[in-house]
C-alpha positions in Angstrom: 2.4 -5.8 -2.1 1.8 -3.0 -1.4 2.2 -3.5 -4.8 2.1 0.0 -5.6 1.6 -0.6 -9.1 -1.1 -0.2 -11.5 -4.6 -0.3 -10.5 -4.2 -0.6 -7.0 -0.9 -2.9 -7.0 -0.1 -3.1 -4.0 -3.5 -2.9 -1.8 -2.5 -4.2 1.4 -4.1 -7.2 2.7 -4.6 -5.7 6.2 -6.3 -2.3 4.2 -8.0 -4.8 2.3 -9.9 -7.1 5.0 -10.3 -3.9 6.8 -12.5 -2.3 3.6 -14.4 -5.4 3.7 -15.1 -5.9 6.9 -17.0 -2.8 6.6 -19.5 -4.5 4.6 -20.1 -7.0 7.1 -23.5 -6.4 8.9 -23.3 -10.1 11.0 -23.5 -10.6 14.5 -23.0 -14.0 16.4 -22.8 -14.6 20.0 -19.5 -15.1 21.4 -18.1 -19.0 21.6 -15.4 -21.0 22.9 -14.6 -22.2 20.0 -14.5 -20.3 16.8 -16.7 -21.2 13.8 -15.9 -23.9 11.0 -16.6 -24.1 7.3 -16.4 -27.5 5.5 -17.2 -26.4 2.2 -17.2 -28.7 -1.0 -17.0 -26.2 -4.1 -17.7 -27.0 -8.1 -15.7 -24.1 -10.2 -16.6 -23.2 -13.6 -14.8 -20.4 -14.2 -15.5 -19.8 -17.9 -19.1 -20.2 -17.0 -19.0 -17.8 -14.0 -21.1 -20.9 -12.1 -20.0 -21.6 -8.5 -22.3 -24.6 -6.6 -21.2 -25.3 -3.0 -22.3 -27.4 -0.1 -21.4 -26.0 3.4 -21.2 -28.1 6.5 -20.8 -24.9 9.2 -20.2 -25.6 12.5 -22.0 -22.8 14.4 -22.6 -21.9 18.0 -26.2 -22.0 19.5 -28.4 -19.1 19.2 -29.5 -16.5 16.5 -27.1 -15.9 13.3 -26.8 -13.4 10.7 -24.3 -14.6 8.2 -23.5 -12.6 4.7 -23.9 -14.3 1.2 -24.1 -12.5 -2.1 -27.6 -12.0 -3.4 -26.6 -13.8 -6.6 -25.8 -16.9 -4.9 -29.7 -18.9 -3.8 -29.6 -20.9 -1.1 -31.4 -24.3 -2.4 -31.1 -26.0 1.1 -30.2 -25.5 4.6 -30.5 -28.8 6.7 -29.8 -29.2 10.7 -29.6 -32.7 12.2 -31.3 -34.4 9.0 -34.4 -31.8 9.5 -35.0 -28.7 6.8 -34.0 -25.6 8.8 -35.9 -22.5 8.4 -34.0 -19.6 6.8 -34.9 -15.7 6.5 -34.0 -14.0 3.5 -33.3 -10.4 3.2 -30.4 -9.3 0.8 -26.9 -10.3 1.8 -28.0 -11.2 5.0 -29.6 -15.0 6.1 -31.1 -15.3 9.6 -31.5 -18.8 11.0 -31.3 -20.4 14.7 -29.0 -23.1 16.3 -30.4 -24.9 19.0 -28.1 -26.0 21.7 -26.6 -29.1 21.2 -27.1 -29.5 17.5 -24.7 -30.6 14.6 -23.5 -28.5 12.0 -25.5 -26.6 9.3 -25.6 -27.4 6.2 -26.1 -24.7 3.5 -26.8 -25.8 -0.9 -25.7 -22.8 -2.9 -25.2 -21.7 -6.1 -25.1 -18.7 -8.7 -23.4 -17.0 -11.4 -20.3 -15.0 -10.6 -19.9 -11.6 -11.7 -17.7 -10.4 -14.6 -13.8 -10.4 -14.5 -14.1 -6.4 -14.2 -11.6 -4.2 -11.6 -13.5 -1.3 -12.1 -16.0 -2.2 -9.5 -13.3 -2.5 -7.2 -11.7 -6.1 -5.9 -14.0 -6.9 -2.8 -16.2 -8.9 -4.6 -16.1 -12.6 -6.4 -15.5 -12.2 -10.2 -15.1 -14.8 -13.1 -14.6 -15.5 -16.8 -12.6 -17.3 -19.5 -9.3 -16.2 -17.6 -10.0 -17.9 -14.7 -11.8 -16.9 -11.0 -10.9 -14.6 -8.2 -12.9 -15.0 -5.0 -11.4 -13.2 -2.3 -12.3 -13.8 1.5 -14.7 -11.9 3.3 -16.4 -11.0 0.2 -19.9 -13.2 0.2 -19.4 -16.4 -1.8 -18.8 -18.3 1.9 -21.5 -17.5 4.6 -19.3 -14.8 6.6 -20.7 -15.2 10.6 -19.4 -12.1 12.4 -15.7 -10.6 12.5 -14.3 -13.4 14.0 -11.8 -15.6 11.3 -13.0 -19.4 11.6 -11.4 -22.0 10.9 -11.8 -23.9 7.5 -11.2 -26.9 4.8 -12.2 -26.0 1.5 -12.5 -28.6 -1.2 -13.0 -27.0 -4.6 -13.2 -29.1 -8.4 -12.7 -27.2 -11.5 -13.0 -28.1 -15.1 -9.7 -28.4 -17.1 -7.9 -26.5 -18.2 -8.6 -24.7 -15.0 -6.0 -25.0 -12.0 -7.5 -23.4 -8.4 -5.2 -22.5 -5.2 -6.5 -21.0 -1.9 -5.1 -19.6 0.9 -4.4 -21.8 3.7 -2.8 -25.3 3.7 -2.2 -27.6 0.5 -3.7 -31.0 1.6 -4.3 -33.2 -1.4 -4.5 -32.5 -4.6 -5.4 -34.4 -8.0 -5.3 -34.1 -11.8 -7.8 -36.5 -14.4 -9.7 -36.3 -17.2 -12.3 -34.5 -15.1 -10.1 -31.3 -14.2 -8.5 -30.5 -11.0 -9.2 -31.1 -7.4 -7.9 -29.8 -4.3 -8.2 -29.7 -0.7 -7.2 -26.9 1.1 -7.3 -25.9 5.0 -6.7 -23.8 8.1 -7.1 -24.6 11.7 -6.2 -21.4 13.1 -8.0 -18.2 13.4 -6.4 -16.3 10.2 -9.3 -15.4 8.1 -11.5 -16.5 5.7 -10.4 -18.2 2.8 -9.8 -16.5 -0.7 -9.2 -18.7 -3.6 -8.5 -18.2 -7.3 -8.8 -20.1 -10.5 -6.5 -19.7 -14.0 -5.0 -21.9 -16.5 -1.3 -22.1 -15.6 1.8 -23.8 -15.1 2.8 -24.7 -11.6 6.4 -24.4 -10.5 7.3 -25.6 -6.8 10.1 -25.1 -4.6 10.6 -27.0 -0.7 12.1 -25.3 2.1 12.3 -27.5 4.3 8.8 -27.6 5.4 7.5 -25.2 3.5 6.2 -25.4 0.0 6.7 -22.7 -2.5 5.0 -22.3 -5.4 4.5 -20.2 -8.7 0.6 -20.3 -10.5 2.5 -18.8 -13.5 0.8 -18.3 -17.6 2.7 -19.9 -20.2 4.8 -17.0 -21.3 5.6 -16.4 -17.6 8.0 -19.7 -17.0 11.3 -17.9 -16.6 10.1 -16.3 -14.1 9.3 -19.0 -11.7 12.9 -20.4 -10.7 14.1 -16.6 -9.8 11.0 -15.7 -8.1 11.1 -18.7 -5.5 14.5 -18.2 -5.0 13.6 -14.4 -4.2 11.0 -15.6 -1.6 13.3 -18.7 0.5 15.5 -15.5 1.0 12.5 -13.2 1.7 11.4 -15.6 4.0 14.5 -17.0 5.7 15.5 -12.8 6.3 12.5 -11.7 7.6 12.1 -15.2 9.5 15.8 -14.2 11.2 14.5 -10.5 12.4 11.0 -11.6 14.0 10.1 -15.0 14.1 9.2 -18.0 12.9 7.6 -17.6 9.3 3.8 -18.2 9.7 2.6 -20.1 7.4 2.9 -24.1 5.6 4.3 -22.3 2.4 3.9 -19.2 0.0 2.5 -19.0 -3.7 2.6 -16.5 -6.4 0.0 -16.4 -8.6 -0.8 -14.8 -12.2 -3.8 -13.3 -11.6 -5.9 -11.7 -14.7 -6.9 -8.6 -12.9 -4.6 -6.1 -13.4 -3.6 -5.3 -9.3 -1.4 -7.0 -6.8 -2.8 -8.1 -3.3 -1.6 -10.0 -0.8 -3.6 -12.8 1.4 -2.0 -15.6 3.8 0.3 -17.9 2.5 0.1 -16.1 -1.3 0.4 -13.0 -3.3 -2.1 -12.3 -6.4 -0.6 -10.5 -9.0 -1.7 -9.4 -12.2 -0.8 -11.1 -15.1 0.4 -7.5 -17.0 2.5 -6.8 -14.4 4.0 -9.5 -12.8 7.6 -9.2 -15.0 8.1 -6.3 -14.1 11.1 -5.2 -12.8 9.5 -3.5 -9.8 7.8 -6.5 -9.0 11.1 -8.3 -7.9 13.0 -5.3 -6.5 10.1 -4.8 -4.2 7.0 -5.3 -3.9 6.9 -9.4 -4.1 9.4 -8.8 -0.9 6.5 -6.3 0.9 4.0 -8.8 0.3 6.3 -11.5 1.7 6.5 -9.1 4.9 2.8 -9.1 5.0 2.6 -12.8 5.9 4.0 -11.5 9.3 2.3 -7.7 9.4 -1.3 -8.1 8.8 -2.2 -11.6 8.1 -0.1 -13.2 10.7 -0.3 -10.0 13.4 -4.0 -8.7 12.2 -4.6 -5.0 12.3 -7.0 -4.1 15.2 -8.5 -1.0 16.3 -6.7 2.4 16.0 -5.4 2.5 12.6 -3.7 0.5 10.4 0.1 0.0 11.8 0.6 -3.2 9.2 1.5 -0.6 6.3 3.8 1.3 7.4 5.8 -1.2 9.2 5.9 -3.3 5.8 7.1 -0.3 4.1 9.7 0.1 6.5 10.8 -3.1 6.9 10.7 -3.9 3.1 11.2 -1.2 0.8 13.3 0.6 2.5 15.3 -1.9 3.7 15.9 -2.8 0.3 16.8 1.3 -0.3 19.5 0.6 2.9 20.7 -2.7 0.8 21.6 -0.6 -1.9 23.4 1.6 -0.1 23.1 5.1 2.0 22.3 7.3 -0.9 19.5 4.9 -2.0 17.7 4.8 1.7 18.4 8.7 1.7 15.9 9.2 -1.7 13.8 7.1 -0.4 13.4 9.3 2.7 13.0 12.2 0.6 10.9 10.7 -1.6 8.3 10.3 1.5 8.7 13.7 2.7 8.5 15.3 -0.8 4.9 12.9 -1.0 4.4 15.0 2.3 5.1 18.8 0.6 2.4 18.0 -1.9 -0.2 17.2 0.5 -2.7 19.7 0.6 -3.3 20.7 4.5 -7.0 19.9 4.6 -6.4 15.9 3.5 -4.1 15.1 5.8 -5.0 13.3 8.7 -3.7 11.4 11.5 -2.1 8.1 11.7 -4.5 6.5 13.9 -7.5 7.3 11.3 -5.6 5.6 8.2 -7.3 2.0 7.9 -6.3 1.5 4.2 -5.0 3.1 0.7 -8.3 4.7 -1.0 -6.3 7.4 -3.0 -2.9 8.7 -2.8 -3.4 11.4 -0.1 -4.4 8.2 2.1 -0.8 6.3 1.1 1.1 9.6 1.9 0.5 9.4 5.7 -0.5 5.7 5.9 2.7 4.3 4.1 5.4 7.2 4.2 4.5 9.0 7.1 4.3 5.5 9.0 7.5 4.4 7.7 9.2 7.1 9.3 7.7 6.9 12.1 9.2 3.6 12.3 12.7 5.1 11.5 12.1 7.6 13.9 12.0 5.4 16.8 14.6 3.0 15.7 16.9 5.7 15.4 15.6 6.7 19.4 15.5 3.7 20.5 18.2 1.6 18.8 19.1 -0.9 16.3 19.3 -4.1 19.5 16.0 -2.5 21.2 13.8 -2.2 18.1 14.7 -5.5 16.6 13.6 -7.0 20.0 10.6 -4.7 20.0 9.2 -6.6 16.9 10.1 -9.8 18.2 8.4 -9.3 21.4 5.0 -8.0 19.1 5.4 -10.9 16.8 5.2 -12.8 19.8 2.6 -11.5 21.9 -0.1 -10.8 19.0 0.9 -13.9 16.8 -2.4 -14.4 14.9 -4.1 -12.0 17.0 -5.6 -8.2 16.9 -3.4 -5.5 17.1 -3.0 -1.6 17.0 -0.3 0.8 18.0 -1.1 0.9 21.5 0.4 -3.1 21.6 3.6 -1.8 18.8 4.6 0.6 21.6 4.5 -1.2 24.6 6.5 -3.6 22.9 9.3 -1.5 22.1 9.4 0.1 25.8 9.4 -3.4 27.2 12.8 -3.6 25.0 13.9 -0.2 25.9 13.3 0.0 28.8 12.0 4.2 27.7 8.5 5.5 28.5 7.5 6.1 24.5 4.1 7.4 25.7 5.0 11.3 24.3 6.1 9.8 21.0 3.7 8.0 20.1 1.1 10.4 21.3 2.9 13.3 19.0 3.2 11.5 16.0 -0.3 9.3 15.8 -2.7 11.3 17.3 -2.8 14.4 15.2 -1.9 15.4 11.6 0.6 17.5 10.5 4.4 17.6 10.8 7.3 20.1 12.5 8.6 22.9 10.5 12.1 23.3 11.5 14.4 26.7 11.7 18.1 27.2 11.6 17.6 30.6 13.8 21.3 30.9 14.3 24.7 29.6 14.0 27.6 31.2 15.4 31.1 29.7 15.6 33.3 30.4 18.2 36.8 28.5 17.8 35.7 25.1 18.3 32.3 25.4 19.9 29.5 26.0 17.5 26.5 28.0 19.3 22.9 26.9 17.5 19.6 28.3 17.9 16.6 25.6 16.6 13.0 26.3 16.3 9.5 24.5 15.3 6.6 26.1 14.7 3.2 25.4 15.9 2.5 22.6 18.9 6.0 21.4 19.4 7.0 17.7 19.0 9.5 15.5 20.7 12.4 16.0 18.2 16.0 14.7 18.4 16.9 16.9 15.4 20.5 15.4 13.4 23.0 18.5 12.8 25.9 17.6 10.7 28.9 20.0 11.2 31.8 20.4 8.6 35.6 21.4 9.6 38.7 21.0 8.5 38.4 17.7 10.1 35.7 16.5 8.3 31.9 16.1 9.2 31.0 15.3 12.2 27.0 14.4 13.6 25.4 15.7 16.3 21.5 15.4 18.0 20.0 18.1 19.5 16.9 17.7 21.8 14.3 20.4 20.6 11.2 19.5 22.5 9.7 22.5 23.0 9.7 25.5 20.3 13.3 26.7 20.8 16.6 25.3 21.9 20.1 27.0 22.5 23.0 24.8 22.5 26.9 24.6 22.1 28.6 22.1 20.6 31.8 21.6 20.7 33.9 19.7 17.7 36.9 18.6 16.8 38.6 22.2 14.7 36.9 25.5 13.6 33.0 24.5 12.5 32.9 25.8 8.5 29.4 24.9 7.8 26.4 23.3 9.6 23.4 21.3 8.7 20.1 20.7 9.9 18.7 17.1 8.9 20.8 17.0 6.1 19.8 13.2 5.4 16.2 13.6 6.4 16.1 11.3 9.0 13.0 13.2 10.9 9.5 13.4 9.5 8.6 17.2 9.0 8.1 19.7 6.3 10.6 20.3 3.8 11.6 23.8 4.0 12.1 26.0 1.4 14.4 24.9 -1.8 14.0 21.1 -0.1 10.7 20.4 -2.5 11.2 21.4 -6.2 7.9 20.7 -7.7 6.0 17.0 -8.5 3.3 15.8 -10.2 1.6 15.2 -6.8 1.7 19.5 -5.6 -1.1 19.1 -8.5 -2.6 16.1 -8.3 -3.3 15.7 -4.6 -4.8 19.1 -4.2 -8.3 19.3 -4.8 -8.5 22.8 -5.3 -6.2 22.4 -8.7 -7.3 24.2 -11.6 -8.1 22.3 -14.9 -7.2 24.1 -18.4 -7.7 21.1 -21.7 -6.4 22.4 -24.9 -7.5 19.9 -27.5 -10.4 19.2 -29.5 -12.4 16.7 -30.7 -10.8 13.2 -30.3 -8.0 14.7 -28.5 -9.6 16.6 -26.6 -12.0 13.8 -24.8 -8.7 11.5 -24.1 -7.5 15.0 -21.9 -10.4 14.9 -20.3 -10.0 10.9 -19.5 -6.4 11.5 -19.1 -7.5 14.9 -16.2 -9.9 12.6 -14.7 -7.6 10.0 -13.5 -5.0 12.6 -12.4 -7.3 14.6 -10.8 -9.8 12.0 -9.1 -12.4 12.3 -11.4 -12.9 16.0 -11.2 -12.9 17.4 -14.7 -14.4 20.9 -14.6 -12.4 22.7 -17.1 -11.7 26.5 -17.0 -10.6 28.6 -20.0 -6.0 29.6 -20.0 -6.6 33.1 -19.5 -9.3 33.1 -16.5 -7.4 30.3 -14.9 -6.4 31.4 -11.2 -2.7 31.6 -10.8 -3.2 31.3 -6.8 -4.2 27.4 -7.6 -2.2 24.6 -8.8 -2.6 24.2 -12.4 -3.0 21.1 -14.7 -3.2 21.7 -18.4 -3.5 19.2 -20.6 -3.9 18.6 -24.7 -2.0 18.5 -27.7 1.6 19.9 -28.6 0.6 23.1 -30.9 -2.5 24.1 -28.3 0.0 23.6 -25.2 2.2 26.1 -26.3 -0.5 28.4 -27.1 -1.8 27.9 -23.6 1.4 28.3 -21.9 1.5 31.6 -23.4 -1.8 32.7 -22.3 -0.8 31.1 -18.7 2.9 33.4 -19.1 4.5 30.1 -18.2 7.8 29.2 -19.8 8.2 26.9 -22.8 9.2 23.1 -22.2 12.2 22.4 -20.5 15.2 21.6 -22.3 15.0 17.7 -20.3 11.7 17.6 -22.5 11.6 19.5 -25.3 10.9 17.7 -28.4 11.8 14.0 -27.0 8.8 11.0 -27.5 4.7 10.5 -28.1 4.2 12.7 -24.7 5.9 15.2 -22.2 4.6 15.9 -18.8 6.8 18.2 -17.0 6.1 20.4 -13.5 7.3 24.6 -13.1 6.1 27.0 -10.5 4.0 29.8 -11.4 4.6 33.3 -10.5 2.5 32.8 -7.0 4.7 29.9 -6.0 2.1 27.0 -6.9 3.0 24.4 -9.3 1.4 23.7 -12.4 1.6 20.4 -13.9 1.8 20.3 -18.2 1.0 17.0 -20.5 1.4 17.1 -24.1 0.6 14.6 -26.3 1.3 14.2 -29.9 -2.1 13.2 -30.7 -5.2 11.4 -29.5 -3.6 8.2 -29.2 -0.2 9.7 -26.9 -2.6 11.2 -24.2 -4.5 7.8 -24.4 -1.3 5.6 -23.7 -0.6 8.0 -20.4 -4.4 6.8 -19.3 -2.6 3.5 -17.1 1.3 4.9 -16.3 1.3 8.6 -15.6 -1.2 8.3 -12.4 2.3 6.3 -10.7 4.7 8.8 -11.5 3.6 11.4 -8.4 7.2 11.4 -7.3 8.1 12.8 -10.4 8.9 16.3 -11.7 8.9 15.5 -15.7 8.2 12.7 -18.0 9.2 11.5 -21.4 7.0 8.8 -22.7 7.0 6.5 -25.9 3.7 5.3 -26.1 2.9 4.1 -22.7 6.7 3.4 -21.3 8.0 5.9 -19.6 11.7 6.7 -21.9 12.9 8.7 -19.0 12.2 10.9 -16.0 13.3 12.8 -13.2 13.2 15.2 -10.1 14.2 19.1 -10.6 17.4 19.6 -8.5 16.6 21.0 -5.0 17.3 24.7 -4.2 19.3 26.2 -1.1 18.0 24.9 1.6 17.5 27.7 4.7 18.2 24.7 7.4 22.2 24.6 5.9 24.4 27.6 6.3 27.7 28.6 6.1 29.8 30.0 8.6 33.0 32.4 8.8 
């Protein structure tokens, strides 16, 4: 779902398999046909027991297939005969013969813990129910290849259990809950997940929507199908047939949001809120198209980015042109904060680990995308993702298979482009050299610095008229041109709306919480004690990454970014020590905690949270971390009361003219 949200809401299924994946240490020859699990599965969630029996249709020769050390293997049987299997870890080595039947594997174990602090790769279960995601070692994984699948799972009541692939039966009795589930295409492995709810279905046509909601959850279920038919019938109209035999939301008891085929897992805490239905159950939607149903391939992960594009900010453009503006500015201001030395190109982003990664695999991406459609066209790019969703239905793909696509449509060589913008880090910094008006012509100079990119820079000029827009080629460092407009130019422009990716220039990024948080080099000043001071320490670790060397307010460099955290009385004795102004009126004296952003006499930013008491830093411990966009905070507790962005400055790339 991307969701963006606490703990990880929003990993991306695409960044997610690709995480995985990298666990995988399995190698199988290559066959015609791709390998099949028919797996029968008992469930006890509340008992963290999973037994399963594993008919897997393999082709002949050696295998190395993954399976989590907890889980023993009690048998493996070929063609009614015990077949010998080698041990080591994760890994079991065993031999198919040609011509032989399918393996069968006996399994068992004890699940781990329902715990997100080890990270969401690995099968976990409790009282709350089971999450099991694919590629993560409670199914024999064989290779990188998806297989094909039918999983039939049983689970005690009060348990209810949904996977990812096709609904085929399903029963209720005294026993608990059983269900068959299956996919005959080459998706991926199956995930599947077990919790105590109330199920809530919806048809379209042929597909089957469902909700896996808790109790307290049930008003959510009508509004949240009807949000996904749209979802899907929209997105269905742009690139193609939806992919999938229906779509299910489910109340998940860790607290993150993730997206697999056919369903979006959603923690529990979470799921009502409002963000949730404004936007990221609609990018998780997307997903069914970019990533699961398209898979990401070699050469960074494109499936991001273009699910960004195609659902947040197409939500921004639903809300109107002011909206879809922010949200452009919102990107490059994630952009200003990134510190030089952890940026890094688009074709090396493979999935969200921190925020520096989301900065250039999500925004940067996204404008990319808005960069071309805006080259290209509106008619050529929507064909451009037809023609991809089309060629790479179900298959591997990277950017090299995204751009061939949309030159087929436009009939343009986008070879330059895409070169410019994937294969290197960093962005243009554009200069309004000149501007001279002559009656109605308007003479321009634009530069870039550093290795030029291909740029068709927007220029908005103002007369008595009214505005009118221009694009200027600038593909080298410098270009000269005349424009010629409808009555005597007043004022001019340069990328007034932010259209291109680049660097803000001066006055265009008043400071965020991310100019501190994303720069490892930030300087760490705690003024608490005792109770209060160990939540600013917890509070600096999660802002900071887990770097919590602290120095003392008066040997604290002002060349770094600063972030000084503790209580109200020892703030303000540190902001003296630091000669940094008092709190800002938007601040001052307002909730539990304030977190507000000012620039220090060397330009960098230093980022301030004060907290009541012990138990106001301790609230911020969840929230603040997802409030990098922003340049103060007011919080009650944990809910943020109110927030918001220092106005911009003047801006060098606008100028007026006589």
């Amino acid at each position: 779902m991307t969701i963006r949200i606490p703990a990880r809401i929003a990993t991306r299924i695409a960044g997610h398999v690709a995480a995985v994946l990298l666990l995988l240490a399995a190698a199988a020859p290559a066959a015609a046909q791709p390998v099949h699990h028919d797996l029968e599965l008992s469930l006890d969630p509340a008992a963290r027991r999973i037994e399963a029996t594993d008919r897997l249709t393999l082709p002949p020769g050696r295998h190395e297939l993954r399976l989590l050390p907890a889980l023993a293997v009690a048998e493996a049987v070929l063609d009614g005969r015990p077949l010998a299997v080698e041990r080591r870890g994760d890994l079991l080595r065993l031999t198919v013969p040609a011509g032989a039947g399918p393996v069968t594997l006996r399994y068992g174990g004890t699940l781990d813990a329902l715990d997100p602090s080890g990270g969401t790769g690995r099968p976990m279960a409790g009282a709350e129910g089971a999450y099991l995601p694919g590629l993560a070692g409670w199914l024999p994984s064989v290779g990188e290849e998806p297989p094909t699948w039918r999983l039939s799972v049983r689970v005690p009541a009060p348990f209810l259990a949904v996977a990812t692939g096709r609904l085929v039966e399903e029963e209720t009795g005294p026993g608990g809950y059983h269900a068959v589930f299956a996919e005959d295409r080459t998706v991926e492995e199956p995930s599947l997940f077990a919790g105590v709810w109330t199920v809530t279905e919806r048809r379209e046509g042929a597909l089957r929507l469902r909700a896996y909601l808790h109790p307290e959850q049930a008003p959510l279920a009508e509004p949240y199908l009807e949000l996904t038919a749209r979802a899907v019938d929209r997105y269905a109209a742009r690139i193609g047939d939806y992919p999938f035999d229906g779509f299910s939301i489910v109340s998940g008891a860790l607290p993150v949001g993730l997206g697999f085929p056919g369903l979006t897992y959603i923690g529990r805490q979470v799921l009502p809120l409002p963000f949730i239905r404004d936007q990221s159950l609609t990018h998780e939607i997307l997903h069914n198209w970019w990533g699961n149903g398209v898979r990401v391939g070699e050469g960074g992960n494109w499936s991001e980015g273009l699910t960004t594009y195609m659902a947040d900010y197409a939500a921004a453009e639903d809300r109107g042109p002011d909206a879809a503006r922010a949200m452009r500015l919102d990107w490059l201001r994630d952009y200003a904060a990134l510190p030089a030395g952890r940026d890094r190109p688009l074709t090396e982003f493979r999935g969200k680990t921190h925020d520096a990664s989301q900065v250039v695999g999500y925004g940067k991406a996204a404008m990319v995308f808005h960069m071309i459609r805006n080259d290209i066209g509106e008619a050529a790019f929507t064909e451009g993702l037809r023609r991809f969703w089309a060629d790479r239905r179900f298959r591997d793909a990277g950017w090299t298979d995204l751009r061939r696509a949309f030159e087929q449509a436009s009939g343009r060589d986008l070879s330059a482009v895409f070169a410019a913008w994937l294969d290197r880090p960093g962005a243009p910094s554009l200069q309004l050299a000149a501007a001279k008006a002559e009656g109605t012509a308007l003479h321009l100079t634009l530069r870039q610095e550093g290795t030029p990119y291909p740029l068709g820079v927007p220029v908005t000029v103002t007369s008595s008229a009214g505005e009118e827009r221009h694009v200027v080629r600038l593909d080298g460092r410098e270009a000269n041109v005349t424009l010629t407009v409808q009555a005597p130019p007043t004022a001019v422009a340069v990328d007034p709306a932010f259209d291109l990716f680049r660097r803000l220039a001066p006055g265009e990024a008043p400071p965020i919480l991310r100019d501190v948080t994303l720069d490892q080099g930030s300087a760490l000043v705690i003024a608490a004690d005792g109770e209060a001071g160990e939540a600013a320490r917890a509070l600096a670790a999660r802002l900071l990454e887990g770097r919590t060397t602290t120095v003392a307010a008066e040997k604290a460099d002002p060349g770094k970014p600063l972030l000084l955290v503790g209580t109200e009385d020892a703030v303000g004795r540190a902001l003296q020590m630091l000669k940094l102004p008092a709190p800002p009126d938007a601040v001052a004296g307002r909730g539990s905690a304030r977190v507000w952003t000012v620039r220090q006499a060397s330009g960098r930013a230093a980022l301030v949270v004060a907290g009541r008491d012990a138990a106001a830093l301790q609230a911020l411990l969840r929230p603040l971390p997802h409030y990098g966009r922003q340049s103060w905070l007011v919080f009650d507790g944990a809910k943020a009361a109110d927030r918001g962005v220092w106005p911009a400055g003047e801006s060098p790339l606008r100028a007026v003219l006589n």
